[in-house]
C-alpha positions in Angstrom: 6.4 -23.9 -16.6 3.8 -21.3 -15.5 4.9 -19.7 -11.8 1.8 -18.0 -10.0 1.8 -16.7 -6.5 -0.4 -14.5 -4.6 -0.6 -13.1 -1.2 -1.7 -10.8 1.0 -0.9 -8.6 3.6 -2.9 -6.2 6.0 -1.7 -2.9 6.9 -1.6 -2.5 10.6 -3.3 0.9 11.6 -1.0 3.3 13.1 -1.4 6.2 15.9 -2.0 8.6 12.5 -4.2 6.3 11.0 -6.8 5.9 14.6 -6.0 10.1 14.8 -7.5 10.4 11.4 -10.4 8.6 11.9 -11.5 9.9 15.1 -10.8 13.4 13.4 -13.2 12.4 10.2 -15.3 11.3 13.0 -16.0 13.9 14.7 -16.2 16.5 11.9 -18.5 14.6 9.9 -20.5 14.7 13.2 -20.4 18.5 13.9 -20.8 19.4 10.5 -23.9 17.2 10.0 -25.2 19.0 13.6 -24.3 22.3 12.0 -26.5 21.6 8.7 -29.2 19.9 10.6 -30.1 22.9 13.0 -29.4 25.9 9.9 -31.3 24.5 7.6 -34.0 22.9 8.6 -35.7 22.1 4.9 -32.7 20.1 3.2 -30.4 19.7 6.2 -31.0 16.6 7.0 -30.2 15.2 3.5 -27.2 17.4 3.7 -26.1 16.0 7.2 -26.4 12.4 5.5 -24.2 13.0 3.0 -21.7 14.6 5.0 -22.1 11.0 7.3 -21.8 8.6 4.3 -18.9 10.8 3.4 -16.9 10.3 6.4 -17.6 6.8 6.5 -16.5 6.5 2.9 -13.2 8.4 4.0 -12.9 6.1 7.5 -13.3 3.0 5.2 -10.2 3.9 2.8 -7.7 3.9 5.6 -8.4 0.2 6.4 -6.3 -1.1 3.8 -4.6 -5.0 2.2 -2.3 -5.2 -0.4 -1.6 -8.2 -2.8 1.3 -9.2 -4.8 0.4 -11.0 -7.7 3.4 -13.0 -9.3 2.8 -14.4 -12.8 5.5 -15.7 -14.8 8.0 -12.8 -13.9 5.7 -9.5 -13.7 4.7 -8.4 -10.1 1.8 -6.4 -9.6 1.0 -4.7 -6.7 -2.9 -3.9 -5.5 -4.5 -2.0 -2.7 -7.2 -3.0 -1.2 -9.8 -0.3 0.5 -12.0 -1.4 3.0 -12.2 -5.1 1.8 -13.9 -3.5 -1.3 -12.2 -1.6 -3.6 -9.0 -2.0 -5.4 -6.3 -0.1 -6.9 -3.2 -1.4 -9.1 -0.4 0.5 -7.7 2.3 -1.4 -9.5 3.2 -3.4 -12.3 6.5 -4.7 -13.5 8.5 -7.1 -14.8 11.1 -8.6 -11.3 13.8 -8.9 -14.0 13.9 -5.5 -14.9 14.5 -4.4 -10.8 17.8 -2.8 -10.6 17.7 -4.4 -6.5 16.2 -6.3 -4.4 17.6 -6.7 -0.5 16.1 -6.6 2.8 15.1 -3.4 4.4 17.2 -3.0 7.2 20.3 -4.0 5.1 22.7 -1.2 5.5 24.4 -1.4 2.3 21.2 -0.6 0.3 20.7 3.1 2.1 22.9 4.3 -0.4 21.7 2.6 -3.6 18.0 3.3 -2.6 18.7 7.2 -2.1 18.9 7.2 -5.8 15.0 6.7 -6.1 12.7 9.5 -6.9 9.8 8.4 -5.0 9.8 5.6 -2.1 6.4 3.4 -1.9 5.7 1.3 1.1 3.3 -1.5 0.6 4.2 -3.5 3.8 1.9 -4.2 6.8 4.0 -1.2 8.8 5.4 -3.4 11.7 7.8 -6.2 10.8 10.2 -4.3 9.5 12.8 -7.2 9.5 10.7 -9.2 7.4 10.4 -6.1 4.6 12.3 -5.9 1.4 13.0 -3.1 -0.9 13.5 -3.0 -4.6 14.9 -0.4 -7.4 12.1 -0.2 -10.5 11.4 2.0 -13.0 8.0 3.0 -13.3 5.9 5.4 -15.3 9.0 6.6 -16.3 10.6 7.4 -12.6 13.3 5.4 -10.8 11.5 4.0 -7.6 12.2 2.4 -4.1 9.1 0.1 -2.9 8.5 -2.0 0.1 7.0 -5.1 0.3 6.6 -8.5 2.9 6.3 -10.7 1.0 7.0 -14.9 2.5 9.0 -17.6 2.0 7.0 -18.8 -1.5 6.6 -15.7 -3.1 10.7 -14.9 -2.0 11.8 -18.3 -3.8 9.5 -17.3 -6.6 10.8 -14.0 -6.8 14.7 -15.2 -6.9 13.9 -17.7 -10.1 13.3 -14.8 -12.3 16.2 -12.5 -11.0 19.8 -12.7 -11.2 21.3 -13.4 -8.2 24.0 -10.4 -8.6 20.8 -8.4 -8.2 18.8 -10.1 -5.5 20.2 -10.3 -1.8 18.4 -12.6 0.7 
């Protein structure tokens, strides 16, 4: 029985996020001025690139993420910009050392073991975040996802319940 589920979820910008791009904003626009009116021969091409630059750079902060579940292995994918993507994360769910909740207090202490600590969640509904234990490219990790109902029940089928806390 093949088990495939997908979803995804859309980071909400925060106050850094809207401080960033104002910031990449307005030095793309002062440095393009700057270029423009000191060299007058190739500062406009200059100034254009700097422009498609920043827009580039404000386009990578909008970001998705999917989780892909196929028959056990969970990968993980950013999304820039409704354009490009990234694998962030691949591995197999029974492998996870954990898997509970975010805001359960009993997994502070198993979690502070990780090397590294992703978050791949849409930033705001924190009680609907969980957290898992992985290894990955060879380092012990913490990640947090949001994922729903389906991909929860599909999740729990391929670990052992000693692991997985709902």
């Amino acid at each position: 029985m093949d088990v495939f589920n997908e979803q995804m979820v859309k980071k909400r910008p925060t106050t850094r996020d809207t401080l960033l791009k104002i910031g990449i904003v307005l030095l793309s626009t002062v440095l393009a001025l700057v270029f423009v009116l000191s060299i007058p021969t190739i500062g406009l091409l200059i100034a254009c690139a700097i422009i498609f630059g920043g827009y580039v750079l404000v386009g990578r902060l909008n970001k998705e993420y999917e989780y892909a579940l196929t028959n056990g292995e969970l990968d993980i994918d950013i999304i820039y910009n409704r354009s490009s993507r990234k694998r962030v994360f691949t591995g197999l769910i029974k492998d996870f050392e954990m898997m509970s909740p975010l805001n359960s207090p009993e997994n502070q202490s198993v979690f502070s073991t990780a090397s590294e600590r992703h978050d791949y969640s849409s930033g705001v509904a924190a009680d609907k975040a969980y957290i898992f234990l992985a290894h990955h490219k060879g380092k012990k990790i913490a990640v947090i996802i949001e994922p729903n109902e389906e991909l929860l029940e599909a999740i729990s089928k391929f670990m052992p319940r000693s692991k997985f806390k709902k």
